[in-house]
C-alpha positions as CSV (number, residue, x, y, z in Angstrom):
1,X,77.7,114.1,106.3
2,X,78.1,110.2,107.5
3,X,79.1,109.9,110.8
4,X,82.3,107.3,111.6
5,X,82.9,106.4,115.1
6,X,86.0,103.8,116.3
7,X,87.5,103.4,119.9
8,X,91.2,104.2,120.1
9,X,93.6,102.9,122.2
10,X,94.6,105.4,125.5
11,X,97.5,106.1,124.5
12,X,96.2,107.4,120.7
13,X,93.6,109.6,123.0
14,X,95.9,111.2,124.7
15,X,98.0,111.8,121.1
16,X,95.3,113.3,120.0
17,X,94.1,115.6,122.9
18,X,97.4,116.9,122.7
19,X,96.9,118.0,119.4
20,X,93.5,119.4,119.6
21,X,94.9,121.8,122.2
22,X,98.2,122.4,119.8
23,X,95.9,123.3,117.0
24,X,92.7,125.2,118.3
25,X,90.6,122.4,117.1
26,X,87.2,120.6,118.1
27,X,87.8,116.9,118.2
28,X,84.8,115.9,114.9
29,X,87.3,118.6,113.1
30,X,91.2,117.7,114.5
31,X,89.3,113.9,113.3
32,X,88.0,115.1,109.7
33,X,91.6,116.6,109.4
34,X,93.8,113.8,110.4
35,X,91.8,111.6,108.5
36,X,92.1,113.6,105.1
37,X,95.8,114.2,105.7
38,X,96.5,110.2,106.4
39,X,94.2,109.8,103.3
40,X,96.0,111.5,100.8
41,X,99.1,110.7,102.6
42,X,98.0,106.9,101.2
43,X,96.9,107.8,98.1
44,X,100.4,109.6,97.2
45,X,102.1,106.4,98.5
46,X,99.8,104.0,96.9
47,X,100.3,106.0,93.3
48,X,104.2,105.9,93.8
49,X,104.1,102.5,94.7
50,X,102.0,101.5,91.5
51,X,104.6,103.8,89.5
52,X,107.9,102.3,90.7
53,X,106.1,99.0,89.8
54,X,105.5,99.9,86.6
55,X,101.7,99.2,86.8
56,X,101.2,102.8,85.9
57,X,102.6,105.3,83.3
58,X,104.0,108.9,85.6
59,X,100.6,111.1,84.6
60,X,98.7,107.9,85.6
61,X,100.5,107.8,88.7
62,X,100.0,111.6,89.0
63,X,96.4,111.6,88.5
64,X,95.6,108.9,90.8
65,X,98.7,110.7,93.7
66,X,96.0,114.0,93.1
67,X,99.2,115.9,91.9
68,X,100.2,117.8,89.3
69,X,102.7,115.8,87.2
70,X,105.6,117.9,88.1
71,X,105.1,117.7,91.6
72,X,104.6,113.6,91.6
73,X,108.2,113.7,89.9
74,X,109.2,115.2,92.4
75,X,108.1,113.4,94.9
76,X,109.6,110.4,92.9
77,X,112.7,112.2,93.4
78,X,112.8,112.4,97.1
79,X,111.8,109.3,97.7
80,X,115.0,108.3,96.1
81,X,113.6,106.1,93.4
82,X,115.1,105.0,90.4
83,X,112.2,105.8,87.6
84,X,114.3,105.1,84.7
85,X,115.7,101.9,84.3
86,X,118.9,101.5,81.9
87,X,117.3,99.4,79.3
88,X,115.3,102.7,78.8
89,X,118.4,104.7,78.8
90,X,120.2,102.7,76.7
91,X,117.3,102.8,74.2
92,X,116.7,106.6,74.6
93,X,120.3,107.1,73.6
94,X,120.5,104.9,70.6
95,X,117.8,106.9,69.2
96,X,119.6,109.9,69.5
């Protein structure tokens, strides 16, 4: 496994000694954690911001979020964004 090392700011220490005693944790683990959470954090935000764009189709946007399709849309649905625009409705409903 690599090894990453940064310096933190005091403040951001003391955050995060806070939390290694809040959750049991050694700090190379309560790191590795935070890390993948803020990660895939990003990558859900990243995929929704591509989406709303329209750079990428909803499964695209899935895939890249790391979620199932059903549970991007919903996360398209609480964040409150409009994925359907009304020439898209309008067009839907003349086929009908």
């Amino acid at each position: 496994m690599p090894t990453i090392s940064t310096r933190v700011p005091e403040d951001l220490e003391a955050e995060l000694e806070a939390y290694l005693d809040e959750e049991r944790l050694d700090r190379s683990t309560a790191v590795r954690k935070l890390l993948s959470e803020g990660l895939e954090a990003w990558q859900r935000d990243r995929a929704l911001e591509r989406f709303v764009d329209g750079e990428v189709s909803l499964i695209r946007a899935a895939e890249l979020a790391d979620l199932s399709v059903w549970e991007f849309a919903r996360l398209v649905d609480d964040a409150d964004t409009a994925w359907v625009s009304a020439d898209h409705l309008e067009a839907d409903l003349e086929e009908l």
